[in-house]
C-alpha positions as a Python dict, from the first residue, in 0.01 Angstrom:
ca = {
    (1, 'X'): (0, 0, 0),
    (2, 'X'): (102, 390, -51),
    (3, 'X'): (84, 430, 314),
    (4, 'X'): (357, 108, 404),
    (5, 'X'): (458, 62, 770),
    (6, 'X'): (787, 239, 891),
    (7, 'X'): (995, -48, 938),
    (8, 'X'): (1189, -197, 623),
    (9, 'X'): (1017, -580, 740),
    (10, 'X'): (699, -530, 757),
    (11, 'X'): (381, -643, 600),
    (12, 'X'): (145, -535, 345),
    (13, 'X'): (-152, -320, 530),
    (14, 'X'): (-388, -451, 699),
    (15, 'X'): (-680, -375, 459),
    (16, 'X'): (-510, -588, 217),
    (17, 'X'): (-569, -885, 404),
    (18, 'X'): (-891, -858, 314),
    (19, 'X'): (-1215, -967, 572),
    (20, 'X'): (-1046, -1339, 570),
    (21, 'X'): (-765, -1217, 747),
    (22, 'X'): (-619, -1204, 1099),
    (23, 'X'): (-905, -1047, 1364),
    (24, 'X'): (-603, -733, 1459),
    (25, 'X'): (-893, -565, 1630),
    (26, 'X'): (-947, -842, 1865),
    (27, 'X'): (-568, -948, 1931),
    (28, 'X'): (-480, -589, 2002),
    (29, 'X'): (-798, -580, 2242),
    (30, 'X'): (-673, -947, 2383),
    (31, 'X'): (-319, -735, 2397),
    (32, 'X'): (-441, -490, 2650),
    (33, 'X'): (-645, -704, 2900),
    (34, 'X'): (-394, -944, 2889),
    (35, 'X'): (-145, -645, 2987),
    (36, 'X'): (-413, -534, 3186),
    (37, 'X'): (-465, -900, 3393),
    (38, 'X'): (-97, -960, 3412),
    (39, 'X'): (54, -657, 3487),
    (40, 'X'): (-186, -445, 3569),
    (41, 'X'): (-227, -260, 3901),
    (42, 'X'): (-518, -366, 4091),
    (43, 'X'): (-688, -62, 4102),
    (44, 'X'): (-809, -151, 3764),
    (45, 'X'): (-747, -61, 3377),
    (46, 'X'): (-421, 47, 3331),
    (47, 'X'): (-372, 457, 3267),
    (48, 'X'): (-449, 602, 2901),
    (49, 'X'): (-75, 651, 2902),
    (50, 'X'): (23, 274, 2962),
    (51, 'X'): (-241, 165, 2747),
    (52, 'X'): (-139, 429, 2478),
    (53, 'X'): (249, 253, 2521),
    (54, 'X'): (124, -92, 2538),
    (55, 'X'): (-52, -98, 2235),
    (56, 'X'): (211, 83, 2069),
    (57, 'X'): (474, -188, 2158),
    (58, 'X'): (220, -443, 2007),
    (59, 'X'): (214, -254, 1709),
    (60, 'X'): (564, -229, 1646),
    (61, 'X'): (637, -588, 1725),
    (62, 'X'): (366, -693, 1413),
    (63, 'X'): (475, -438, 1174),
    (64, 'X'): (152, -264, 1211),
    (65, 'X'): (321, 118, 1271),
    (66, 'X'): (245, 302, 966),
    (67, 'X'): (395, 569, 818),
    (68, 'X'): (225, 918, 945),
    (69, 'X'): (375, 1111, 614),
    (70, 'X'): (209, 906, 366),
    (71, 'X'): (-123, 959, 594),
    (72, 'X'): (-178, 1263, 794),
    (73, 'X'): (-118, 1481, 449),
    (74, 'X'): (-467, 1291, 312),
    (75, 'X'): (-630, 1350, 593),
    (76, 'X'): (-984, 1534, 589),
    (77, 'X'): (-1112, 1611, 912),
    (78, 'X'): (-1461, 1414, 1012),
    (79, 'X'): (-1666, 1441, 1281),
    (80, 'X'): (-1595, 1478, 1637),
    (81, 'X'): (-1382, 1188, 1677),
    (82, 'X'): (-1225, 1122, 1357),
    (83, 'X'): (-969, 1228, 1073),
    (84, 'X'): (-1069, 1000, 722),
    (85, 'X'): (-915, 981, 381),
    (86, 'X'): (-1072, 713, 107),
    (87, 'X'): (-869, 473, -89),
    (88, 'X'): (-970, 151, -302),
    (89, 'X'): (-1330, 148, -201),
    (90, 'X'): (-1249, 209, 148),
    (91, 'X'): (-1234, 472, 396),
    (92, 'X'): (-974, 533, 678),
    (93, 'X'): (-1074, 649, 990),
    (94, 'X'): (-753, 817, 1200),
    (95, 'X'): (-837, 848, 1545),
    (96, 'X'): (-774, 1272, 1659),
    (97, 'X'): (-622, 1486, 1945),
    (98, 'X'): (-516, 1187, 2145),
    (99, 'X'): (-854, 1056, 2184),
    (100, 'X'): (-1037, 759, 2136),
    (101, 'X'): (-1368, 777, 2084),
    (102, 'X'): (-1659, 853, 2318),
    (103, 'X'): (-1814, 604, 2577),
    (104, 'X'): (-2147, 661, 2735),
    (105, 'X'): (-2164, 671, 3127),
    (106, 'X'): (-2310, 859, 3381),
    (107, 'X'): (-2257, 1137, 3644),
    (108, 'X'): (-2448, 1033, 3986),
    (109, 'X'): (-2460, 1404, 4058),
    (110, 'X'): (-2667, 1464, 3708),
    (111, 'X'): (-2932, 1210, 3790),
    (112, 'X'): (-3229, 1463, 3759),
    (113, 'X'): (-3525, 1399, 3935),
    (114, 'X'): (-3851, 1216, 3757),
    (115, 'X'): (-3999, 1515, 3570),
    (116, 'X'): (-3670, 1570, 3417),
    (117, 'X'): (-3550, 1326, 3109),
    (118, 'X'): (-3220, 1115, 3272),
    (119, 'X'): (-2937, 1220, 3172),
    (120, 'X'): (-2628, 1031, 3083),
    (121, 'X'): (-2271, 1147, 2961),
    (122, 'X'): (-2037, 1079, 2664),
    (123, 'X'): (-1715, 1059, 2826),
    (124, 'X'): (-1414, 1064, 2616),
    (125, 'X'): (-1288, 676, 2590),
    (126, 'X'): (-936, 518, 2628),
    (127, 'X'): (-808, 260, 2398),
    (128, 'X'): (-919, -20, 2535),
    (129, 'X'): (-1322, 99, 2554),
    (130, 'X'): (-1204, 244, 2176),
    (131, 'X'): (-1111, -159, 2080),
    (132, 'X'): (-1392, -283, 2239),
    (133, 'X'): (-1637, -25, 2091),
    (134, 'X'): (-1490, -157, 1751),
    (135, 'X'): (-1539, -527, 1824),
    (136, 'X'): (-1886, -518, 1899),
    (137, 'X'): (-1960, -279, 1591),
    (138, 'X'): (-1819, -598, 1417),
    (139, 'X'): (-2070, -814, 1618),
    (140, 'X'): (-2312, -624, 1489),
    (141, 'X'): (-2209, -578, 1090),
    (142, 'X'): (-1986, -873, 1084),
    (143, 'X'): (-1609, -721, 879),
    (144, 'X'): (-1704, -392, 984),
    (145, 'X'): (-1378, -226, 1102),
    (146, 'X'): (-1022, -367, 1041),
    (147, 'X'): (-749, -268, 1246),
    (148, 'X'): (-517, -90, 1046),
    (149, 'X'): (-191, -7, 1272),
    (150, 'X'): (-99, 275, 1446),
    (151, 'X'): (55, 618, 1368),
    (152, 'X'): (283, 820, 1603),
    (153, 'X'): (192, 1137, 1529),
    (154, 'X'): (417, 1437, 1527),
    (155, 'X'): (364, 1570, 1850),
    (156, 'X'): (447, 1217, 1986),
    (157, 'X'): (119, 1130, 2003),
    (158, 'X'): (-89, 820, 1927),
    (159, 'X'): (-373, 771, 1657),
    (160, 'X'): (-525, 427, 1623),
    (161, 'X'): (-582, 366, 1212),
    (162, 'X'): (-903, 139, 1076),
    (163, 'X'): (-1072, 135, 784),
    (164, 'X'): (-1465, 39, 684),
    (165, 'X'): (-1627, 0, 346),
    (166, 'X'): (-1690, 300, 143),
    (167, 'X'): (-2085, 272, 187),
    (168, 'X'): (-2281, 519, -54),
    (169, 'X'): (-2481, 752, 144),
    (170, 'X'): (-2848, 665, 107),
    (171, 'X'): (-3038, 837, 380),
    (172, 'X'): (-3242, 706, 690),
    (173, 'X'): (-3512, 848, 909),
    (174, 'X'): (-3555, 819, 1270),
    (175, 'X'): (-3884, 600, 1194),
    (176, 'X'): (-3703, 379, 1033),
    (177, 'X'): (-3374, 329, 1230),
    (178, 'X'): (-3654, 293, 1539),
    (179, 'X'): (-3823, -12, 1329),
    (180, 'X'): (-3476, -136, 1252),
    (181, 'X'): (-3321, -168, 1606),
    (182, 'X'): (-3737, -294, 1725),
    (183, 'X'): (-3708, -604, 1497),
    (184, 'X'): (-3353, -645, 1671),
    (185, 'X'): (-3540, -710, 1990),
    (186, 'X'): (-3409, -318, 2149),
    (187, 'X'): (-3594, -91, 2309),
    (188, 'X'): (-3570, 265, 2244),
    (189, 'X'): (-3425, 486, 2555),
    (190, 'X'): (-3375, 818, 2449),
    (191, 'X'): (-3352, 983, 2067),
    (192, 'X'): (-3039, 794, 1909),
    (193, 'X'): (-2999, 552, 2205),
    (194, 'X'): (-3112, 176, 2220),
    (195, 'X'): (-3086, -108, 2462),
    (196, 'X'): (-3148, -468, 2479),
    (197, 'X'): (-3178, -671, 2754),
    (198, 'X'): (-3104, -990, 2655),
    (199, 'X'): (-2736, -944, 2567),
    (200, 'X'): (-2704, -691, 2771),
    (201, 'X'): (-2626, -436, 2467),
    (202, 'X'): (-2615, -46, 2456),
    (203, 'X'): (-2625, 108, 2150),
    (204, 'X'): (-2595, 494, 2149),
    (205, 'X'): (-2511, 787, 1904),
    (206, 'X'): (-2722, 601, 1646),
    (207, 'X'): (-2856, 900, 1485),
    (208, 'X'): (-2920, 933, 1089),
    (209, 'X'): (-2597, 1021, 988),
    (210, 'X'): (-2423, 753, 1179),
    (211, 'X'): (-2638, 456, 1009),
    (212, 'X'): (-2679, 406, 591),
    (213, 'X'): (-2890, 181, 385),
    (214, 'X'): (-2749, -131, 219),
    (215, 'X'): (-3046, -283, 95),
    (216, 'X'): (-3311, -439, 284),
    (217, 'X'): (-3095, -393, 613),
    (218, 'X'): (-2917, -84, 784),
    (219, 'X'): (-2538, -55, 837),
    (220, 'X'): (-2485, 167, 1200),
    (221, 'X'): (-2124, 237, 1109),
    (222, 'X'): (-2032, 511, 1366),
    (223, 'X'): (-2276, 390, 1638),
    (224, 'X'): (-2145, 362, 1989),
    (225, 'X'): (-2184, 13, 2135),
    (226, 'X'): (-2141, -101, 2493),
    (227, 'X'): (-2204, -347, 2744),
    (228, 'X'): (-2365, -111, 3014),
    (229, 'X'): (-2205, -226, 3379),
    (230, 'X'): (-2254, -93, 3731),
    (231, 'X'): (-2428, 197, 3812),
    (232, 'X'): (-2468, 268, 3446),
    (233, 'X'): (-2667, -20, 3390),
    (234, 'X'): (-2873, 35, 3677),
    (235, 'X'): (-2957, 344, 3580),
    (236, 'X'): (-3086, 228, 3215),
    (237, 'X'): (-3294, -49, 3434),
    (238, 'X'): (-3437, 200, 3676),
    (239, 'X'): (-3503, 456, 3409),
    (240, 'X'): (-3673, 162, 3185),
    (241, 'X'): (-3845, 20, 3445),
    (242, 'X'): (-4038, 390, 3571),
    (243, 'X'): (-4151, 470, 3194),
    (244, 'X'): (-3863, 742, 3220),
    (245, 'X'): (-3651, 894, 2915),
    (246, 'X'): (-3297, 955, 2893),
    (247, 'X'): (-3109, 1198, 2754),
    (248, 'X'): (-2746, 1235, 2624),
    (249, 'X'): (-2508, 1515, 2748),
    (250, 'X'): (-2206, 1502, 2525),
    (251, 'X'): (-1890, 1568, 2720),
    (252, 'X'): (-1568, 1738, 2565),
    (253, 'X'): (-1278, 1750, 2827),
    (254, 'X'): (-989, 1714, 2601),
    (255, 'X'): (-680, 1962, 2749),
    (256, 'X'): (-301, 1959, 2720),
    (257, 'X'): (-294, 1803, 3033),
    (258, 'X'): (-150, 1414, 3102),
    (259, 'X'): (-412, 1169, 3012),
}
């Protein structure tokens, strides 16, 4: 590919693979809760900044750091939480600012009381919620995201690389995403936000420019999945279970500051 790795050794891309190919997505996910289990501390996940070197150090031992000149140049910035370029029927999707993606959660102190919709947060995600966002987007629409490498950007920091089909854009409605995710056995929770109990599956952002049409079916493409856990989840069952709403409260708290 244009965009080749950095060291002399390495593979072809990722992409070129093709769907049959190695599952990076889950072995670099495997990568960091194995780190995570082993050598963890036992306060729980490992910082942003370990997980950031970690995966890294995974990278670089497979031949999967690419080459940020042949990349960042391309680049056209996206939405909140990505950089893209297209190539060969695909697009690219370069992670920005340090950041990885959003994860949904909530604030005990925001719990509003029952005349008030719930609210919940969008809190930005580390690399390891980022991985685990993309595997269960691939549950989901099976070849969805491959795992491209990783760039080291040149302020020294770290953008995750993956790629999806290049899907042509043929619009949605709200009505029909709704439909969609009710013959999927979910329940709606709040506008953009499903949930279903029987896996135990939270899907959120899933607004109509985050899903396309490929047929008879929908594609949710930039849709953030999760397994709710905690107080999180018992706040979706307590807010279910009183005939409540929710309601999203997207959270932004990137600074220069050590993450």
């Amino acid at each position: 590919g244009e965009f080749e790795q950095t060291s002399d050794d390495a593979g072809p891309p990722a992409h070129q693979h093709g769907a049959d190919g190695p599952d990076l997505v889950r072995a670099a996910l495997d990568h960091l809760r194995g780190v995570r289990s082993s050598g963890g501390s036992s306060s729980g996940s490992p910082t942003i900044a370990r997980q950031k070197k970690d995966l890294r150090e995974w990278a670089a031992g497979l031949g999967l750091l690419l080459n940020p000149d042949a990349i960042i140049p391309r680049l056209t910035r996206g939405g909140q939480e990505h950089d893209y370029f297209e190539e060969d029927e695909r697009v690219f999707k370069i992670t920005r600012d340090g950041v990885f993606g959003l994860s949904p959660g909530i604030e005990l102190a925001l719990v509003s009381s029952a005349e008030d919709p719930r609210r919940f947060h969008l809190w930005e995600a580390s690399p390891l919620e980022y991985l685990e966002r993309l595997l269960l987007q691939n549950q989901l629409v099976p070849g969805l995201n491959i795992l491209e490498g990783i760039i080291v950007q040149p302020d020294g920091d770290m953008a995750i690389v993956t790629s999806q089909p290049r899907f042509d854009l043929v619009p949605v409605t709200t009505a029909e995403i709704d439909a969609w995710f009710a013959t999927l056995g979910f329940t709606k929770i709040t506008g953009a936000a499903y949930y279903r109990e029987a896996d135990n599956l939270g899907i959120f952002d899933a607004h109509e420019k985050n899903l396309v049409r490929a047929g008879e079916v929908l594609v949710p493409f930039d849709v953030i999945p999760c397994h709710p856990a905690g107080g999180f989840l018992a706040f979706i069952e307590a807010t279910l279970a009183a005939g409540h709403t929710l309601r999203a409260v997207r959270t932004v708290t990137t600074t220069g500051g050590a993450r």
